[in-house]
TORSE-300107 format. One record per residue (C-alpha): residue in three letters; x, y, z. Coordinates in Angstrom, 2 decimals, always signed. Example, Ala and Ser with C-alpha at 12.3 -4.5 7.8 and 13.67 -1.06 7.14 Angstrom:
2
ala,+12.30,-4.50,+7.80
ser,+13.67,-1.06,+7.14
***
This chain:
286
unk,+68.81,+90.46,+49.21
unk,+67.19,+87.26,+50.74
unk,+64.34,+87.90,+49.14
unk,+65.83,+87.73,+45.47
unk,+67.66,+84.94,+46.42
unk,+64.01,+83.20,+47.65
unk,+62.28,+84.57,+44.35
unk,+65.16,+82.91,+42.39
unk,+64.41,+79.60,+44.11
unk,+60.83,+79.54,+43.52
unk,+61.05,+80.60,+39.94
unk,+63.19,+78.42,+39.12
unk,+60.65,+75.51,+39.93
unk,+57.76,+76.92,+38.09
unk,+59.51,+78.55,+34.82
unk,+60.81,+76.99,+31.81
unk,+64.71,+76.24,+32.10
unk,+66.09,+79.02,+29.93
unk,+63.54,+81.74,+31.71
unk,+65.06,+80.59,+35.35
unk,+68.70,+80.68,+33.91
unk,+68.32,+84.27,+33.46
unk,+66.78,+85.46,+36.45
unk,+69.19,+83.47,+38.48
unk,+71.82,+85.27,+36.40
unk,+70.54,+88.58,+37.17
unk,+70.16,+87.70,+40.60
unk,+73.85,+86.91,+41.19
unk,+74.75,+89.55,+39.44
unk,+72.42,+92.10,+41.97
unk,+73.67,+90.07,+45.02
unk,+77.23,+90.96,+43.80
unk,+76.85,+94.39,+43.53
unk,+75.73,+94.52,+47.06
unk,+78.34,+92.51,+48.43
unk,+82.35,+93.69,+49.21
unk,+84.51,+92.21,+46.93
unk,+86.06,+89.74,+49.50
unk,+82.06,+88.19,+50.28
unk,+81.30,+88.19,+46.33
unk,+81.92,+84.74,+46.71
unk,+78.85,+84.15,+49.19
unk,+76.53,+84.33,+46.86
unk,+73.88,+81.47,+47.03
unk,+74.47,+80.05,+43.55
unk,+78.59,+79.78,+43.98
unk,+79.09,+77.84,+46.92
unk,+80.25,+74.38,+45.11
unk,+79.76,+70.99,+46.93
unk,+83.06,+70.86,+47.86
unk,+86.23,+73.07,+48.29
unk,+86.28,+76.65,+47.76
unk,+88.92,+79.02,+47.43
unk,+88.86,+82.48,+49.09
unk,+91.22,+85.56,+49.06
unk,+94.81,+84.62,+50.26
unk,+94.76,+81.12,+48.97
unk,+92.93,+79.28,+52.17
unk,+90.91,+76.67,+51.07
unk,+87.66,+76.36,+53.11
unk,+85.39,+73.26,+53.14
unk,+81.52,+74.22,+53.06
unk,+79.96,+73.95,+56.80
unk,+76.67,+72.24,+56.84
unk,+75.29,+74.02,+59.71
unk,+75.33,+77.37,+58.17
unk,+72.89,+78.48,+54.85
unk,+74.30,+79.22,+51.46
unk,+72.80,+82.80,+52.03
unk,+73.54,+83.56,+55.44
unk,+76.44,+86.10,+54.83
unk,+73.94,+88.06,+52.72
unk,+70.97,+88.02,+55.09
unk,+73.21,+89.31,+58.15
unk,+74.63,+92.08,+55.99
unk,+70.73,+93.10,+55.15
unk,+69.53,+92.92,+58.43
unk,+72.11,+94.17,+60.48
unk,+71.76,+97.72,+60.09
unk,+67.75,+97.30,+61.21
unk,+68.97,+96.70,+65.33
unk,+70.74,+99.31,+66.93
unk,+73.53,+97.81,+69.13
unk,+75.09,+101.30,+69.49
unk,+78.50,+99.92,+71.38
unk,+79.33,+104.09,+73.03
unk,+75.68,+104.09,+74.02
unk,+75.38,+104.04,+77.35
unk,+72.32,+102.66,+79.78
unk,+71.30,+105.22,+82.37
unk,+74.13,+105.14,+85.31
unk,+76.00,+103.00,+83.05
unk,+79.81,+104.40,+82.05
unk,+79.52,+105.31,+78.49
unk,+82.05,+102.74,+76.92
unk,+84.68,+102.51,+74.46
unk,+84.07,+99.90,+71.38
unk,+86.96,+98.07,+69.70
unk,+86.43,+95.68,+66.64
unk,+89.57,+93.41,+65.36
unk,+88.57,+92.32,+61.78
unk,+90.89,+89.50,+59.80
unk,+89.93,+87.18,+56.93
unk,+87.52,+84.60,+58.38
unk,+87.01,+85.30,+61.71
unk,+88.03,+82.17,+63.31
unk,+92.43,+82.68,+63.66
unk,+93.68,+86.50,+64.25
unk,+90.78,+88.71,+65.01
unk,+89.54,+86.06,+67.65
unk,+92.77,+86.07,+69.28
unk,+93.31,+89.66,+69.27
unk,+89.77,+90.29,+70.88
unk,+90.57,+87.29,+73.57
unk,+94.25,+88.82,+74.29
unk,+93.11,+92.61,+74.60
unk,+89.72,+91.28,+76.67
unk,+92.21,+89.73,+79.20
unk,+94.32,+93.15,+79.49
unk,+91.13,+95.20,+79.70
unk,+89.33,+92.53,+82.40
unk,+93.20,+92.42,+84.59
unk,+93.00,+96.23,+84.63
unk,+89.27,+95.98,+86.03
unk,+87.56,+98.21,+83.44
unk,+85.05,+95.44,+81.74
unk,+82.30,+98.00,+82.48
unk,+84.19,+100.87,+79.83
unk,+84.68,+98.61,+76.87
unk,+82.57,+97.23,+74.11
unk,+85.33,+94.47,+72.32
unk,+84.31,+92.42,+69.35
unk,+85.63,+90.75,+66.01
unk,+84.53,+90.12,+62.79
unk,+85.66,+88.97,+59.58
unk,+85.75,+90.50,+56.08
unk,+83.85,+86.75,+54.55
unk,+81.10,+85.18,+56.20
unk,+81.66,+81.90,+55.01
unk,+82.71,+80.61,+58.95
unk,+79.84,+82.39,+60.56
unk,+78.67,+80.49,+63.46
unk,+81.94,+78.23,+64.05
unk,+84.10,+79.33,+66.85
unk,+87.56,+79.83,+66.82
unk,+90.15,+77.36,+64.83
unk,+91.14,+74.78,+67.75
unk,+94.75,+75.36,+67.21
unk,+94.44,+79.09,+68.09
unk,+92.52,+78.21,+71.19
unk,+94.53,+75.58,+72.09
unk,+97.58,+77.89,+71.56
unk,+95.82,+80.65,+73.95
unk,+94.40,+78.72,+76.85
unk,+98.33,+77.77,+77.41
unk,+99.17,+81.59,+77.63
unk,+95.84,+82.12,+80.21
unk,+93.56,+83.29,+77.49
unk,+90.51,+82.34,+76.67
unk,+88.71,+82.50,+73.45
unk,+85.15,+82.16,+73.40
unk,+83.72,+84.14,+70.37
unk,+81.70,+82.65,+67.54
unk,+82.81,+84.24,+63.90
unk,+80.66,+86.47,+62.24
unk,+81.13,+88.48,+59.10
unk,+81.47,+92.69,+59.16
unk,+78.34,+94.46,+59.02
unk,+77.34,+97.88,+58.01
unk,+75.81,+98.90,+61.92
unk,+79.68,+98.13,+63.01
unk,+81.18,+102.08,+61.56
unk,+78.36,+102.82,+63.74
unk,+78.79,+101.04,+66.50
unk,+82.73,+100.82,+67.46
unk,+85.25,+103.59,+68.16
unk,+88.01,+102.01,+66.31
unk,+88.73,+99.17,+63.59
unk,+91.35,+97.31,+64.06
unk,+92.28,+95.16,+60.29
unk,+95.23,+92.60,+60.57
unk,+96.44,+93.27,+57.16
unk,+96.52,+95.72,+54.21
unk,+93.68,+93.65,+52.14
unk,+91.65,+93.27,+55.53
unk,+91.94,+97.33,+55.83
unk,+90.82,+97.52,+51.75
unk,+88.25,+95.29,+52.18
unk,+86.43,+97.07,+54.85
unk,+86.91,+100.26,+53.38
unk,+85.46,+98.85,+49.86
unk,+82.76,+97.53,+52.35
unk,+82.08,+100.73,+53.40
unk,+81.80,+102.66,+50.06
unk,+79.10,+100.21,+48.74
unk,+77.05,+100.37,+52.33
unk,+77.11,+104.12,+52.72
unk,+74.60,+104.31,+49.61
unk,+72.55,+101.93,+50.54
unk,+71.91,+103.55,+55.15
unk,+73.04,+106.00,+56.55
unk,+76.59,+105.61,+57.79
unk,+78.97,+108.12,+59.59
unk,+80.99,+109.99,+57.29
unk,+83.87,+109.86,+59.44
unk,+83.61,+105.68,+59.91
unk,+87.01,+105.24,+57.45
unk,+89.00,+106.83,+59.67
unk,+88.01,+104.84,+62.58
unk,+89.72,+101.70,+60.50
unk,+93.82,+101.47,+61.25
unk,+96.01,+98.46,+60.69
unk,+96.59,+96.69,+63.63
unk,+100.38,+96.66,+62.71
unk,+102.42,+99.78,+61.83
unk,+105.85,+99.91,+60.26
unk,+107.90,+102.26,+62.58
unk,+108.51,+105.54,+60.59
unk,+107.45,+108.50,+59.55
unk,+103.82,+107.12,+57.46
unk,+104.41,+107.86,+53.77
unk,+101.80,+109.75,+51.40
unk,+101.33,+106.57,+49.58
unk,+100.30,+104.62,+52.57
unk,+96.98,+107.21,+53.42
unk,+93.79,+105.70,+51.24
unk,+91.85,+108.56,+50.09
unk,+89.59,+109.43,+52.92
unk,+93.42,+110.80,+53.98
unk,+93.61,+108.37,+56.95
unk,+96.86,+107.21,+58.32
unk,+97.35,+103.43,+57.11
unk,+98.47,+101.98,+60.71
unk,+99.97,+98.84,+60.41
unk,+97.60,+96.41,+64.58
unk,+102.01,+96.90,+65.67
unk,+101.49,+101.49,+65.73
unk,+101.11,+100.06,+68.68
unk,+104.08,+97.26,+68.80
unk,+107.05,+97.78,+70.66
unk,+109.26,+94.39,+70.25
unk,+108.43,+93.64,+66.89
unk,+109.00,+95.27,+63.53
unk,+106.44,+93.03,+61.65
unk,+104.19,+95.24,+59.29
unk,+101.55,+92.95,+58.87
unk,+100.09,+90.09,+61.65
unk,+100.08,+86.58,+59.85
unk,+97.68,+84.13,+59.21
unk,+98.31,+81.16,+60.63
unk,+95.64,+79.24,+59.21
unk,+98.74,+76.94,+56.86
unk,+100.81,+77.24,+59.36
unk,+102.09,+74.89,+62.26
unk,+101.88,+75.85,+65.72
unk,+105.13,+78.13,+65.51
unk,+102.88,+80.69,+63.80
unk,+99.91,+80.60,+66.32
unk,+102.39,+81.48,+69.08
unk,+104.17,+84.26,+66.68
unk,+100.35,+85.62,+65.98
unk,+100.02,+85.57,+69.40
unk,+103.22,+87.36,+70.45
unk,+102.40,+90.13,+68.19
unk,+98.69,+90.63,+69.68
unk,+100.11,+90.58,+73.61
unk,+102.80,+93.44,+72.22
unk,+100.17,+95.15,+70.53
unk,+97.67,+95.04,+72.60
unk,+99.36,+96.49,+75.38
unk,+100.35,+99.28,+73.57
unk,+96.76,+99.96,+71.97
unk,+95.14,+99.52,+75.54
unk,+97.74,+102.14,+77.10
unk,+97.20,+104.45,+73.79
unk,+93.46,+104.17,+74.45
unk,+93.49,+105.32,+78.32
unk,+95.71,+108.08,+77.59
unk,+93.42,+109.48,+75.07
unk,+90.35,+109.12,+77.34
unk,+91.06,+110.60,+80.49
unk,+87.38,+109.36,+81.87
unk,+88.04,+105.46,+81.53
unk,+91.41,+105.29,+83.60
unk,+90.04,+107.76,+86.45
unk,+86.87,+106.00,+87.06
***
């Protein structure tokens, strides 16, 4: 992928106009096809000097510091290291790996991974957990959290230090469970998925290690399983205050819907640590 994008650049120099048009075209159009819908817009010839708009009407300004390509060079490369998160170093516990994916990285999935970290570090069992987030665009990559969420967090005793990175296809490998904050999150990592799969080998089983982080109450309806006939989970299966179906974003909001974002993640991610020890006998006993 970063190579078309470097052959496009040097063509384009040393070509007549029309003749670099049209490989630029076709390289777009390749990059595309690589990409999940949601990161489509990453491509290196569609980032506009200014605003851009991105899925759920948030308006992002360009950041300087990162490249035009960098979303598509991580999701190349990432599959080449293996940071297997259940691998275990000799005498090391063999640990369990959680990822909380939202839009951008830098509002919900942050916070989740900073709220359940602070359960998982009170209850002493650092050592038996891999915890990460990610988001389904890359266009934040590098920039830490939004200031309001940390702000928002450091007042409950939480802090959140992780720097926002996009999903990448070594992460179905790599984590026990998904966690999405939404219903498009969930699609969009699942669409992820189905392109990736044909391109490395990926576990067969990785869709049904992606659940919503919220989960309406009942009985889950046949329309609510996507077709790999997983159980659509909306983070709050695992709330017990709140009937919410969906965790927010915050990003337009004011700071009433940081602390509401947050109050969902503390509910949930008590529940979801508690669900977790149950099911793995070896983590709570050691």
């Amino acid at each position: 992928m970063t190579t078309a994008f470097l052959l496009t650049t040097r063509t384009a120099t040393s070509v007549p106009a029309a003749a670099a048009a049209a490989f630029r075209a076709l390289a777009i159009s390749s990059l595309r096809h690589r990409l999940p819908p949601s990161l489509s817009v990453l491509t290196p010839f569609s980032i506009p000097a200014t605003s851009k708009s991105f899925p759920g009407n948030r308006v992002c300004t360009p950041n300087p510091r990162r490249t035009r390509v960098c979303a598509a060079q991580s999701n190349s490369s990432a599959g080449a290291v293996d940071l297997s998160a259940s691998a275990a170093s000799p005498g090391q516990p063999q640990r369990f790996a959680v990822l909380f994916v939202c839009l951008g990285n830098i509002c919900r999935s942050p916070a989740a991974e900073g709220v359940f970290r602070s359960l998982v570090s009170k209850k002493g069992l650092d050592a038996h957990f891999k915890i990460d987030s990610a988001g389904t665009i890359g266009y934040h990559e590098g920039d830490p959290a939004d200031p309001r969420m940390r702000g928002a967090s450091k007042r409950r005793g939480i802090e959140i230090t992780s720097i926002s990175r996009p999903l990448r296809p070594s992460d179905f490998r790599d984590f026990d469970l998904i966690l999405a904050m939404d219903l498009q999150n969930k699609d969009d990592i699942l669409s992820a998925y189905e392109r990736w799969r044909f391109k490395e080998p990926l576990p067969e089983d990785a869709p049904k290690k992606v659940k919503k982080f919220i989960h309406v109450k009942l009985k889950c309806h046949p329309q609510l399983r996507d077709k790999h006939g997983s159980e659509v989970k909306l983070m709050c299966s695992y709330c017990k205050k709140y009937e919410e179906t969906e965790v927010p974003d915050p990003y337009y909001d004011g700071p009433q819907g940081f602390e509401k974002v947050l109050d969902l993640l503390e509910d949930a991610c008590d529940s979801l640590l508690n669900s977790i020890l149950a099911e793995n006998s070896h983590i709570s006993s050691s």
